[in-house]
N, C-alpha and C positions, 0 to 999 in steps of 0.2 A: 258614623251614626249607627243608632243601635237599631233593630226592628221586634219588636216584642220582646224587649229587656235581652237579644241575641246580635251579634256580630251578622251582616245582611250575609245570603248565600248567592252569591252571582257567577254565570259564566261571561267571560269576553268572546264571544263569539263573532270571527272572521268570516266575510262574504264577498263577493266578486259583485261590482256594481256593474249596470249592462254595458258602461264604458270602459270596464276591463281593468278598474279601479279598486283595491282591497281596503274595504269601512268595518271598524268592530265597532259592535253593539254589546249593551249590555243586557243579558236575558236574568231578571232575577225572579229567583225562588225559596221568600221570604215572604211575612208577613200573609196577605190575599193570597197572591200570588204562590206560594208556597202550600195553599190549599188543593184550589186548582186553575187550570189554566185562563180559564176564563169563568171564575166566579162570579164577577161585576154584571153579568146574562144573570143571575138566581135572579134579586131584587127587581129588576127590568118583568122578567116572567111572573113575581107574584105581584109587581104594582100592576099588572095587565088585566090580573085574575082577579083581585080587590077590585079595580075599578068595574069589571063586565060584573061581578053580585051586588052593585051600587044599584042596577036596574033592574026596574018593577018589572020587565017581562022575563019571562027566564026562557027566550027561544034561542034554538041554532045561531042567531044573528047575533044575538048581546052577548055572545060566548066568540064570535069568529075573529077578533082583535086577539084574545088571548091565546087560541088554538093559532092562529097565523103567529105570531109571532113566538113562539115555543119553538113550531116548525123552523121560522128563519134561522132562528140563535141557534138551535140544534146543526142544523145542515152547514150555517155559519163557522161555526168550531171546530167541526169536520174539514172543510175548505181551508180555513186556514193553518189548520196542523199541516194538512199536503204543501200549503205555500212556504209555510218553516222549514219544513222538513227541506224542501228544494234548496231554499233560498241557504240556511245553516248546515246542513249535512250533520256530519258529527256533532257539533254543537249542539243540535234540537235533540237529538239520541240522547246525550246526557242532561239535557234538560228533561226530558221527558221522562227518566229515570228518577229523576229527584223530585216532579210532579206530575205522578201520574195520572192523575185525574183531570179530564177534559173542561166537565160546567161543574158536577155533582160528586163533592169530596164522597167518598167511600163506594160512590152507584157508578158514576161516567166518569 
C-alpha cells in the first residue's frame, strides 16, 4: 500500500515485554506521521481555541479549556518520547531522525 502516492517508511522496532518477552512494533514515518510525531494534538488544540471565541465573554475562564489543554498535549509528547525512547532504544533514535518534529512540523 502506497502513502501519498510513496512506498510507506517503517521501522520494526524490537522491545522487551515486562515478562521478559521480545514483541516488534511497527513505528511508521509516512504520511501524518512522517510530519510529525504527534500531529493528530494540532487539530485537538485549534477545535479548543474555535470553540473558547464561540463565547460572548472573552475572560480568563472562556479561554482556560484551550490554555489547559495545549499545556497537557504539550507536556503529553514530552512524556511520551521519554516512554519510546525507554521502551525502543535504538529504534526511537532512528525514528526520531526520520521525524523530527514533536506536534509542530518545522517549530517542535
Amino acid at each position: 500500500m502506497n502513502i501519498w502516492g510513496e512506498p510507506p517508511k517503517i521501522i520494526r522496532a524490537k522491545y522487551i515485554t515486562g515478562d521478559g518477552k521480545e514483541q516488534t512494533s511497527l513505528l511508521l514515518a509516512s504520511g501524518w506521521w512522517g510530519l510529525s510525531r504527534h500531529w493528530h494534538y494540532i487539530p485537538e488544540i485549534l477545535a479548543s481555541i474555535f470553540w473558547s471565541q464561540c463565547l460572548v465573554t472573552m475572560s480568563f475562564m472562556s479561554w482556560f479549556y484551550a490554555i489547559y489543554l495545549t499545556i497537557l498535549l504539550t507536556d503529553r509528547a514530552w512524556r511520551d518520547d521519554e516512554r519510546c525512547k525507554g521502551k525502543y532504544g535504538q529504534y526511537w533514535a532512528e525514528y526520531c531522525k526520520l521525524v523530527p518534529y514533536k506536534i509542530i512540523p518545522g517549530i517542535i
